[in-house]
C-alpha positions as CSV (number, residue, x, y, z in Angstrom):
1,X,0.0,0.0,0.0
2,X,2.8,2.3,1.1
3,X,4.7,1.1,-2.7
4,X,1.3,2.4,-4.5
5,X,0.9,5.6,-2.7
6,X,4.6,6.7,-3.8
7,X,3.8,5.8,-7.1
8,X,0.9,8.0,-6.7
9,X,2.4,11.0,-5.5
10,X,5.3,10.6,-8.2
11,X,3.3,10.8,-10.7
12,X,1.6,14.1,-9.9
13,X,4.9,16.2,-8.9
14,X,6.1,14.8,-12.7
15,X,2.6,15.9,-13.8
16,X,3.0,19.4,-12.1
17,X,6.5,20.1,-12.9
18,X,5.9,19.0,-16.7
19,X,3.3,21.5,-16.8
20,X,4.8,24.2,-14.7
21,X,7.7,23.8,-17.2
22,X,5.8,23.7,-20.4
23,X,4.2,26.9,-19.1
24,X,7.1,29.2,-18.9
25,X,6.7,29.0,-23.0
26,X,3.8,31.1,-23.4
27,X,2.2,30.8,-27.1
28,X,1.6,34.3,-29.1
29,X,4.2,37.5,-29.3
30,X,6.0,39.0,-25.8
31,X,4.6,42.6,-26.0
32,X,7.2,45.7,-25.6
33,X,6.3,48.9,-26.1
34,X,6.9,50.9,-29.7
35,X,10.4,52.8,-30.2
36,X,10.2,56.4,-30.3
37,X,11.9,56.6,-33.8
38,X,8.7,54.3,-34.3
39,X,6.2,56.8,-34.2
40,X,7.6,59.6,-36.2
41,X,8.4,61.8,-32.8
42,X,10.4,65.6,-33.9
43,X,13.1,66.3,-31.5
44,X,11.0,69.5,-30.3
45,X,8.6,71.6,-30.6
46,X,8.2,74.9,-33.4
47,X,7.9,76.6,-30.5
48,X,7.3,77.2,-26.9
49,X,9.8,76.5,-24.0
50,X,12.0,73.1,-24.2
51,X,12.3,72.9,-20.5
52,X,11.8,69.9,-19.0
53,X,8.1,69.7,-17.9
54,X,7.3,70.2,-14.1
55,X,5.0,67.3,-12.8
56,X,4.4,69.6,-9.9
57,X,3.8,72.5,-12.1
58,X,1.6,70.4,-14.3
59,X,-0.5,68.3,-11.3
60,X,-1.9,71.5,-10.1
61,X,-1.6,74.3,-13.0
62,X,-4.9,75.8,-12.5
63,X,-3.2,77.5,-9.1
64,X,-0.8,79.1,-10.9
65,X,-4.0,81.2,-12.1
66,X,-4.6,82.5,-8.3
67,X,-8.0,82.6,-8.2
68,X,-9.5,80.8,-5.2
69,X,-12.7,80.4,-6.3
70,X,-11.6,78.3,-9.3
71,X,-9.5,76.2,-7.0
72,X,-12.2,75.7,-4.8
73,X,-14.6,74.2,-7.8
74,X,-12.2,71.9,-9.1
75,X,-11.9,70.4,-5.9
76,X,-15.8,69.8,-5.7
77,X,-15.5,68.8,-9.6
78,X,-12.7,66.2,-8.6
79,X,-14.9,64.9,-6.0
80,X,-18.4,65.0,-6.9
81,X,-18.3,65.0,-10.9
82,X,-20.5,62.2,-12.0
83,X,-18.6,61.5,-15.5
84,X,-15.7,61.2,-13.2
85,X,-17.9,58.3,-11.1
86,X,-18.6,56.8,-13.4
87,X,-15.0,56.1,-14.7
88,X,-13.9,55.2,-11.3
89,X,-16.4,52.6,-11.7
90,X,-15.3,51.1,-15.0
91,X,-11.8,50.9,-13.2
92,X,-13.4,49.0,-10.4
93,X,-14.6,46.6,-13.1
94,X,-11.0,46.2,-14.9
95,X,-9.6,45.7,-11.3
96,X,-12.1,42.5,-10.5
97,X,-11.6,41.2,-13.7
98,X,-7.8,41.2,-12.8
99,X,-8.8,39.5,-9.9
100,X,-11.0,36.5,-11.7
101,X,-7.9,36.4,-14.3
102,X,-5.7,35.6,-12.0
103,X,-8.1,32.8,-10.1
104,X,-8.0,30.8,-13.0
105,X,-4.1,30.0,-11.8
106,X,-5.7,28.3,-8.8
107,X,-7.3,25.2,-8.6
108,X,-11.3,24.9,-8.4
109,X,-12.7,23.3,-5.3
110,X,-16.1,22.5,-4.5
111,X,-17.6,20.5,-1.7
112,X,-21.1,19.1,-1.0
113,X,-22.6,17.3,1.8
114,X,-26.0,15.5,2.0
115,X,-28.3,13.7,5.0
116,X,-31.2,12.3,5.3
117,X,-33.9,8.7,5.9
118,X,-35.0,6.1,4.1
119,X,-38.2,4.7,4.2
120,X,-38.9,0.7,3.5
121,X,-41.9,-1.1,3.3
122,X,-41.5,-4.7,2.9
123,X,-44.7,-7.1,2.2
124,X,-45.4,-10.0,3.7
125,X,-48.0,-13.0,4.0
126,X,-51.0,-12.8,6.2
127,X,-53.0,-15.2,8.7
128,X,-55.7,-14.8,11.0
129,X,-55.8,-15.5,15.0
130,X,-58.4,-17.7,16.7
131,X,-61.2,-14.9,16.3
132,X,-60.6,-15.1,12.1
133,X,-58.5,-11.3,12.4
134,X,-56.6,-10.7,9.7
135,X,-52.8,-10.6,10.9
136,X,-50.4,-8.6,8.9
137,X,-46.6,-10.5,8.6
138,X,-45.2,-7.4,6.4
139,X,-42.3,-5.5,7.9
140,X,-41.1,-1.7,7.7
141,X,-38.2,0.5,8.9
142,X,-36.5,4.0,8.9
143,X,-32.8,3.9,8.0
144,X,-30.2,6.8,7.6
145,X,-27.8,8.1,4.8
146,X,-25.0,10.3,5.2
147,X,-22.4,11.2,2.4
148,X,-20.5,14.2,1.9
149,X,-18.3,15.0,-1.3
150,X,-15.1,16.9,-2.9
151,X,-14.1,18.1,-5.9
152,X,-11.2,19.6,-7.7
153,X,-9.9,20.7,-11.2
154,X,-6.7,22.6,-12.2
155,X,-6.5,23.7,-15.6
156,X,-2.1,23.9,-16.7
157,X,-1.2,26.6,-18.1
158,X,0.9,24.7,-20.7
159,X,1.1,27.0,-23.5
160,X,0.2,30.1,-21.4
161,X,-3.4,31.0,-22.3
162,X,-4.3,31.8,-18.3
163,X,-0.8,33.9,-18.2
164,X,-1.6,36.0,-21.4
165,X,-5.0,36.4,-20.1
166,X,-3.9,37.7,-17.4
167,X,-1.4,40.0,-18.8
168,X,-4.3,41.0,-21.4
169,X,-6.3,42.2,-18.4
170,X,-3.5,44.3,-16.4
171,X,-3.3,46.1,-19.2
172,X,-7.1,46.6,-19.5
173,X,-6.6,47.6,-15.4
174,X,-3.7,50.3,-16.4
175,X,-6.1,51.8,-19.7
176,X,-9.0,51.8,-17.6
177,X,-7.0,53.8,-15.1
178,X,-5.1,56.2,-17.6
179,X,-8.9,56.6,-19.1
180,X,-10.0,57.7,-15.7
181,X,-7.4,60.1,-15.2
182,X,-8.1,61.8,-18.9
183,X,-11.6,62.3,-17.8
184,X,-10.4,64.0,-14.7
185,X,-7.8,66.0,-16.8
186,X,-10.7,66.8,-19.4
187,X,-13.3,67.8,-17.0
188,X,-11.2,70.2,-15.0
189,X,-10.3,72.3,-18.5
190,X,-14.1,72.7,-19.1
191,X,-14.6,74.0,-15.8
192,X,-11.6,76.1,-16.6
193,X,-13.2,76.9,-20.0
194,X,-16.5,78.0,-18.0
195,X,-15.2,79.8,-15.3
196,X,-13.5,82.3,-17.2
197,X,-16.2,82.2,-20.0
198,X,-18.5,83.5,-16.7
199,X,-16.1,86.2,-15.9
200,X,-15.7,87.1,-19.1
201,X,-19.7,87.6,-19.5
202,X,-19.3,89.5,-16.0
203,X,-17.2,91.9,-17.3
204,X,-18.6,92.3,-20.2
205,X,-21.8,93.3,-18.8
206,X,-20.2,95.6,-16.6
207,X,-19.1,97.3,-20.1
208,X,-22.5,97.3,-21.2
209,X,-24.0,98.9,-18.3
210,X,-21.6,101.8,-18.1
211,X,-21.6,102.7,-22.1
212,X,-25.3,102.6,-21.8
213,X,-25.4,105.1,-18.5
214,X,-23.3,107.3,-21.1
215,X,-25.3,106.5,-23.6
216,X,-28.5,107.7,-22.2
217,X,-26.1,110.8,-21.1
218,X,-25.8,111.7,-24.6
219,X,-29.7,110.9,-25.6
220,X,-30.6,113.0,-22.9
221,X,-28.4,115.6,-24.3
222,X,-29.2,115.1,-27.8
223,X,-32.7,115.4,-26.7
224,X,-32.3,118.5,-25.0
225,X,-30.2,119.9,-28.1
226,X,-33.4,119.1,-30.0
227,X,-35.6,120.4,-27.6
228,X,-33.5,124.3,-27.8
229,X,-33.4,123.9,-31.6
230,X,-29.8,123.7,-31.8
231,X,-29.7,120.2,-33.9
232,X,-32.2,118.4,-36.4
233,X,-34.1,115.3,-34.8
234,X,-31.5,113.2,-36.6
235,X,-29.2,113.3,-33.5
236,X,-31.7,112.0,-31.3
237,X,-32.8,109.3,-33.4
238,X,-29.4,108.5,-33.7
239,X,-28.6,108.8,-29.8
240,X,-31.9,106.7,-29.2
241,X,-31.1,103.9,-31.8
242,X,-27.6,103.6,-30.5
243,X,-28.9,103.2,-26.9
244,X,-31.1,100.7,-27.7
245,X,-28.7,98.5,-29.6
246,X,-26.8,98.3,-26.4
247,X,-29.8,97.6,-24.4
248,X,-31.0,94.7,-26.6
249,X,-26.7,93.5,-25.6
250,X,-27.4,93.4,-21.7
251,X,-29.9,90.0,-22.1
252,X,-27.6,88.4,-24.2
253,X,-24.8,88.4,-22.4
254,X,-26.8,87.4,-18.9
255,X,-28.3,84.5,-20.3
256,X,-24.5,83.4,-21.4
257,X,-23.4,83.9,-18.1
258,X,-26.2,81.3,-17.0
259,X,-25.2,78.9,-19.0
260,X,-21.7,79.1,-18.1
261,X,-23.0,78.8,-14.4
262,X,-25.5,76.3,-14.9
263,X,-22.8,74.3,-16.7
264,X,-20.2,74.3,-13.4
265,X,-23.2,73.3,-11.3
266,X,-23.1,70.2,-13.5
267,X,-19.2,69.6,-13.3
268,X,-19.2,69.7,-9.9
269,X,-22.1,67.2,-9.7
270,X,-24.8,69.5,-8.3
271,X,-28.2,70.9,-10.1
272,X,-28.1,74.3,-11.7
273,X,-29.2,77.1,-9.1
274,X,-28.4,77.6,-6.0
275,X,-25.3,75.9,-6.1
276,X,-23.3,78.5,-8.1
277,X,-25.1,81.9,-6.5
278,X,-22.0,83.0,-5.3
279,X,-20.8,83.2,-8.3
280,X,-23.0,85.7,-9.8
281,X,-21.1,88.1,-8.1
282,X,-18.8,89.4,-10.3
283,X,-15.0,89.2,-10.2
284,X,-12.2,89.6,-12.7
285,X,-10.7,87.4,-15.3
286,X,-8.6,84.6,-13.9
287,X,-4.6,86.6,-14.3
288,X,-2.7,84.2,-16.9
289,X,0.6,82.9,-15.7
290,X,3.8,83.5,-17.3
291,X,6.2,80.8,-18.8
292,X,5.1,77.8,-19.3
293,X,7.8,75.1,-19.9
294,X,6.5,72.7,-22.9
295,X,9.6,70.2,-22.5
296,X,9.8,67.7,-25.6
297,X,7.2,66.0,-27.7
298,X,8.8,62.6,-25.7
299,X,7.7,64.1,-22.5
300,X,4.2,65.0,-23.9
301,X,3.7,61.2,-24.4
302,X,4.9,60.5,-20.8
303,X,2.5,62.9,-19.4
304,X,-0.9,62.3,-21.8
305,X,-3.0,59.8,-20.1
306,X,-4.9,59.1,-23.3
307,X,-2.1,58.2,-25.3
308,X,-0.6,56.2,-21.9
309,X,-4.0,54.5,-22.1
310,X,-3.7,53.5,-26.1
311,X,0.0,52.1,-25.3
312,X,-1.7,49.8,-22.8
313,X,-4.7,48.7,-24.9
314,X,-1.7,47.9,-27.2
315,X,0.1,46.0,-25.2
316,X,-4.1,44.1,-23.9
317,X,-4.7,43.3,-27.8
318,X,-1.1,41.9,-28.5
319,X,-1.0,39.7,-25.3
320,X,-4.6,38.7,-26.4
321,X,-2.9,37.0,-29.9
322,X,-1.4,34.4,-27.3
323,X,-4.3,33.7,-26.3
324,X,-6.3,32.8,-28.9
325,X,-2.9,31.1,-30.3
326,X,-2.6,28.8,-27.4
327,X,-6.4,27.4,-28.2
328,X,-4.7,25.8,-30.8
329,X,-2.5,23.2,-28.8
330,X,-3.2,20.5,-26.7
331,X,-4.8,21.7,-23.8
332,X,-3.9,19.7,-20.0
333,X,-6.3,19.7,-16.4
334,X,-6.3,17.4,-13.3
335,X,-9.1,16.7,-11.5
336,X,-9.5,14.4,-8.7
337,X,-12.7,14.0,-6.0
338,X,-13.1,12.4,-2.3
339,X,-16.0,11.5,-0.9
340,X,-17.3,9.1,1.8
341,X,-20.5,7.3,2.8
342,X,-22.6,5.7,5.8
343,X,-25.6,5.0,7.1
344,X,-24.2,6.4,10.5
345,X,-23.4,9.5,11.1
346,X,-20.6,8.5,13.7
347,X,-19.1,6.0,11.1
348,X,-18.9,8.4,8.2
349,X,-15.6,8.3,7.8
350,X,-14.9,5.0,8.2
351,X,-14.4,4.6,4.6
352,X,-13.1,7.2,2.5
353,X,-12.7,6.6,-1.7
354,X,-11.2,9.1,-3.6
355,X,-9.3,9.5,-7.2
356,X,-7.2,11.4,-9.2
357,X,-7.2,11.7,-12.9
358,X,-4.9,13.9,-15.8
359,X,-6.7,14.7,-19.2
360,X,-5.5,16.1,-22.0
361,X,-7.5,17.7,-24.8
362,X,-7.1,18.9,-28.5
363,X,-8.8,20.1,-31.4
364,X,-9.0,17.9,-34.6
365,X,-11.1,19.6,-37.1
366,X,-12.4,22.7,-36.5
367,X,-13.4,24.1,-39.7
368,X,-10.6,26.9,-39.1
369,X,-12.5,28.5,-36.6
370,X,-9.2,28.6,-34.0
371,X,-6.8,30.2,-36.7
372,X,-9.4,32.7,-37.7
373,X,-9.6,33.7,-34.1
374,X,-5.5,34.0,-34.2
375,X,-5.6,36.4,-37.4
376,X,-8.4,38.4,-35.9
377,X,-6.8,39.0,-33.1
378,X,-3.7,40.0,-34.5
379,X,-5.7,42.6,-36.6
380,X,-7.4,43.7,-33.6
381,X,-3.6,44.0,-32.1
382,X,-2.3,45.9,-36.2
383,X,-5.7,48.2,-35.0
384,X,-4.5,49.4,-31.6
385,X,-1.3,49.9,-32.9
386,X,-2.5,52.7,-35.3
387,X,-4.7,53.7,-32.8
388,X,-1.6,54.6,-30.3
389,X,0.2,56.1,-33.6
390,X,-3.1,58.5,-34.0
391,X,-3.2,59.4,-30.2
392,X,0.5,60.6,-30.1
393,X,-0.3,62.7,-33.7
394,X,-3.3,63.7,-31.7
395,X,-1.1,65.0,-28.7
396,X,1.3,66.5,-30.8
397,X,-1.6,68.5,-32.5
398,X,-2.7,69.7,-29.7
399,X,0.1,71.5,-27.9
400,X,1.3,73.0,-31.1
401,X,-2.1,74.6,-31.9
402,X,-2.7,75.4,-28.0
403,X,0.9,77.2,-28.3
404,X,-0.4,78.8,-31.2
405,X,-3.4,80.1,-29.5
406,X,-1.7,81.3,-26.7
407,X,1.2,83.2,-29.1
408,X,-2.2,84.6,-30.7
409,X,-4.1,85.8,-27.7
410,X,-1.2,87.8,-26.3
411,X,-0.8,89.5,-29.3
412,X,-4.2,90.3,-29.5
413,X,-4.1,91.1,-26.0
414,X,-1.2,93.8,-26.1
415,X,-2.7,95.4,-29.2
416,X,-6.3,95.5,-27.9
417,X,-4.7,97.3,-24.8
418,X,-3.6,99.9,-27.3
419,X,-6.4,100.2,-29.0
420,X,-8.7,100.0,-25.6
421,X,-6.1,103.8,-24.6
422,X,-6.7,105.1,-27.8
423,X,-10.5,105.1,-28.2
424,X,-10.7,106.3,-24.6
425,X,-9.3,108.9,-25.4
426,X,-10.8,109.8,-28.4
427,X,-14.4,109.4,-26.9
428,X,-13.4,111.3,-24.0
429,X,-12.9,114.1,-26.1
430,X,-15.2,113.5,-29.0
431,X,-18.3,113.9,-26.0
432,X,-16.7,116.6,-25.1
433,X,-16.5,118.2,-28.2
434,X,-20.5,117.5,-28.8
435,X,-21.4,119.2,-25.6
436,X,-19.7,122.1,-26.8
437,X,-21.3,121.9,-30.2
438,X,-18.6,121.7,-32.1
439,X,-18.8,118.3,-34.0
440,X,-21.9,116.5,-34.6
441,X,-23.6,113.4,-33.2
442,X,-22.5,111.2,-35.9
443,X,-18.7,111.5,-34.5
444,X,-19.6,110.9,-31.2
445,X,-21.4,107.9,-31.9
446,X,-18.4,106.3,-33.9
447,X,-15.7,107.3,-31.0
448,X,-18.2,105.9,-28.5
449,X,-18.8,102.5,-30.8
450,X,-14.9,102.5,-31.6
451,X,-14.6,102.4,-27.5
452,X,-17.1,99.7,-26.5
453,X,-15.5,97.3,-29.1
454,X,-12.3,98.0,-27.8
455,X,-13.3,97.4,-24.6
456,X,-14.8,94.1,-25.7
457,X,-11.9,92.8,-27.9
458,X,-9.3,93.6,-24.4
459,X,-11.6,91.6,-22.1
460,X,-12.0,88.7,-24.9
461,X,-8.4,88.9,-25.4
462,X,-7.5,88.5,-21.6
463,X,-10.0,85.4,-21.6
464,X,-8.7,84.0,-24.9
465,X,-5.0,83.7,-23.3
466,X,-6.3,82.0,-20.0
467,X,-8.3,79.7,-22.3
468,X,-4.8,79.0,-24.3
469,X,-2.8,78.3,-21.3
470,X,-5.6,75.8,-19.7
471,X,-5.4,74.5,-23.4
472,X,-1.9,73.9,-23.4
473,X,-1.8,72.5,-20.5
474,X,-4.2,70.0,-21.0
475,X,-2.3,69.1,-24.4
476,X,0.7,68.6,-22.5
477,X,-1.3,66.0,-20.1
478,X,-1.8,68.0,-16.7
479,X,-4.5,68.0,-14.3
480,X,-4.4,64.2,-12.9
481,X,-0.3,63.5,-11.8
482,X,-1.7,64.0,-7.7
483,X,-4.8,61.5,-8.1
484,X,-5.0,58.8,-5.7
485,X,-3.9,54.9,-6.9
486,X,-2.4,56.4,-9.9
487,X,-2.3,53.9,-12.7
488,X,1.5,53.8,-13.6
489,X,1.9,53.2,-9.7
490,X,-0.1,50.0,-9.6
C-alpha cells in the first residue's frame, strides 16, 4: 500500500512540474512597447519653452492662475463629478476582472454534503388469530444516509493562455486607469473653460452697463439739443437707436453667463441654481501665468493619459494573440474528487474513496474557426497599434495649436490694450467736443462704438489667453499627476 501511494504521488509532482515547465513557453508575441523613432516623434517643438516639464507644475496648473474660487470648484468637480464616477467605476470593473484572471491560476474546489432517511416497506403474507383477524406479517423501517463529497480541477497553463490572459487584463486595469485620469484632466479644462467664460460675461456686462449710462447721457443731451433747436431730430434718433442696440446687448450676455453657471453646477455634480449663487457676483478674469515650460514631444507622451491608455490597450490586444494562439495546442487539467459514505453519522468516515485523474484535450477539425480567431486577433492588435500612432499625432496636435493660440491671444491682447487707450481717449474728447457743439452726433457715436469694441476685444483677449494656457496644459497632459492609486503606480 505504502509502494502504491509513492507511485501515486510521483506521478503528480512529474505531472506538475511537466506542466509548470511547459508553461514558462507562453504561445503568441512578448509585447514591448513601440520605439520612439517608431512613431515619427520631432526632437522639439516649433515653439514654446523646451524645458523639461514640471509634474508639480503640471498636477496642479490651474493654481498658478490665483484665483481661489476656481480652485475651490475643481476640488468639488474632482470629488463630486458624476462623469468622473462613473470612470472610477469602470476601473473598479478592470480591477475585478484582474482579480478572476488571476483565479484561473488556482485550482477549483467545491464540496457538498448531503443527510437524510429512508423509508422501506416490505410485504409480507397474512393469517388470522383464533377470532378469524386478519394478521399482517409485512415489515417496515427508517434507516439513515449520510455522504459528503469533494471536488477539484486545475486547468495547466501549458502554452500560457491563463498567463496572457492575465497580462491581457492588467493592461485593461492600467487603460482603464489612464482613461479615468483623462476624464479627470478633461473635465477640470471645461470647468476652466467656464469659469473664465463666466467672468468674461461679467465683465462684459459691466461694459455694457456703463456705455449705456453714457449712452443715455448723450440721448438726454441730444434730446435737450433738439428740444433748444440747436440740432435736427436726426441726432436723437441716432442717440436713441444707438442706446437701444446696447440695451437689446445686456440679455444676451446674462443668459450666457447662465449657461456658463449652470454648466459648473453640472461639473461639480450639483443641479443648476443655488449651487453657483456666489458666483453671480462678479469678479475679474482669472490673471494668466507667465512661462510655461512645454519640454519635448517625448515628455508630452509621458505625461498624456490618453495616449498612456492607447500604449496599454496595445500592449491588452497583443498579449490577447497568445491567447487565442494557445487554443490551438493540446490543452492539459487534473481533476481528482473524495468522498465518503454511511448509514451512521458517527461512522462516516470510516471509509473514505477518492481519485485522481490527468486529461488532456485537442482540437482535430475545426473548420478553421481557431486560426481565424488567431488572425483576428492580430488585426485587432495591427488596430490598436494605429490607434496609439493617432493618439501621439493627436497630442502633438494639440500642444502645437494650444501654443499657437496662446502666441495669438497675447498678441491680441497687447494690441487690444492699445487700441482699448486710444478710443478712450478719443471718446473722451469727442463727448466733449459735442457738448460744446462743435462736431456732430455722428462723430460721437463712432468714438463711443470704436470704445465699446475696444473694450470688448481687451476683455476677450484677456480670456482667450487664460483659455490657451488651460489648453496647453491639457495638451501637454496636466491635471491628474496627484490623483489617488495612480495607474502607472499599480
Amino acid at each position: 500500500m505504502t509502494e502504491c501511494k509513492e507511485k501515486v504521488r510521483y506521478r503528480i509532482a512529474w505531472i506538475t512540474g511537466t506542466a509548470l515547465a511547459l508553461s514558462a513557453c507562453a504561445a503568441g508575441p512578448d509585447y514591448r512597447p513601440p520605439e520612439t523613432a517608431a512613431l515619427g516623434l520631432p526632437p522639439a517643438y516649433s515653439q514654446g519653452t523646451a524645458a523639461p516639464l514640471s509634474e508639480g507644475d503640471l498636477a496642479s496648473w490651474w493654481t498658478r492662475l490665483d484665483d481661489p474660487a476656481l480652485s475651490y470648484l475643481i476640488d468639488q468637480a474632482v470629488a463630486r463629478n458624476l462623469d468622473i464616477v462613473q470612470a472610477q467605476a469602470r476601473l473598479r470593473q478592470a480591477r475585478e476582472s484582474l482579480r478572476q484572471a488571476n483565479a484561473a491560476f488556482l485550482p477549483q474546489v467545491n464540496a457538498s454534503g448531503s443527510g437524510g432517511k429512508n423509508y422501506r416497506s416490505q410485504a409480507g403474507g397474512t393469517r388470522t388469530d383464533s377470532n378469524g383477524n386478519v394478521i399482517g406479517l409485512g415489515s417496515s423501517n427508517w434507516s439513515s444516509s449520510y455522504s459528503l463529497g469533494a471536488n477539484a480541477s486545475w486547468q495547466i497553463d501549458l502554452f500560457g493562455e491563463l498567463s496572457r490572459s492575465a497580462e491581457a487584463a492588467r493592461a485593461d486595469l492600467a487603460a482603464s486607469g489612464y482613461d479615468l485620469a483623462n476624464v479627470r484632466m478633461t473635465i477640470i479644462a471645461e470647468l476652466v473653460t467656464n469659469y473664465v467664460q463666466a467672468r468674461l460675461a461679467q465683465a462684459q456686462l459691466k461694459i455694457a452697463r456703463e456705455t449705456q449710462a453714457i449712452q443715455q447721457d448723450n440721448y438726454n443731451i441730444a434730446n435737450w439739443r433738439l428740444q433748444a433747436g440747436l440740432v435736427s431730430s436726426l441726432d436723437e434718433q441716432q442717440a436713441r437707436a444707438q442706446l437701444a442696440q446696447t440695451n437689446a446687448s445686456i440679455p444676451q450676455l446674462e443668459a450666457s453667463l447662465k449657461g456658463s453657471l449652470n454648466r459648473i453646477a453640472v461639473l461639480t455634480g450639483q443641479a443648476p441654481g443655488e449651487a453657483t449663487r456666489t458666483l453671480e457676483t462678479p469678479a475679474a478674469i482669472p490673471a494668466a501665468a507667465t512661462d510655461i515650460a512645454t519640454g519635448i514631444p517625448a515628455d508630452t507622451l509621458r505625461q498624456r493619459p490618453d495616449v498612456r491608455a492607447a500604449e496599454r490597450t496595445l500592449a491588452a490586444a497583443t498579449a490577447r494573440i497568445g491567447v487565442a494562439q494557445a487554443q490551438l495546442y493540446p490543452s492539459l487539467g487534473i481533476s481528482g474528487n473524495i468522498g465518503t459514505t454511511s448509514n451512521a453519522f458517527k461512522n462516516l468516515f470510516d471509509l473514505v474513496t477518492g481519485g485522481i485523474f490527468a486529461n488532456v484535450a485537442q482540437v482535430i477539425f475545426d473548420g478553421g474557426r481557431l486560426s481565424s480567431q488567431v488572425r483576428s486577433q492580430r488585426a485587432a492588435a495591427d488596430e490598436a497599434f494605429a490607434a496609439y500612432r493617432q493618439s501621439v499625432l493627436t497630442a502633438l496636435e494639440d500642444v502645437e495649436n494650444a501654443m499657437a493660440s496662446l502666441s495669438s491671444a497675447r498678441a491680441r491682447k497687447a494690441e487690444f490694450a492699445i487700441a482699448y487707450e486710444a478710443s478712450n481717449n478719443a471718446a473722451i474728447m469727442a463727448r466733449s467736443q459735442y457738448q460744446a457743439g462743435l462736431i456732430d452726433f455722428q462723430t460721437l457715436s463712432t468714438s463711443e462704438s470704436t470704445l465699446l469694441n475696444a473694450r470688448n476685444s481687451l476683455a476677450s483677449a484677456q480670456a482667450d489667453e487664460v483659455l490657451a494656457i488651460a489648453q496647453l496644459y491639457n495638451a501637454l497632459g496636466g491635471g491628474w499627476q496627484n490623483m489617488e492609486n495612480r495607474p502607472d503606480e499599480q
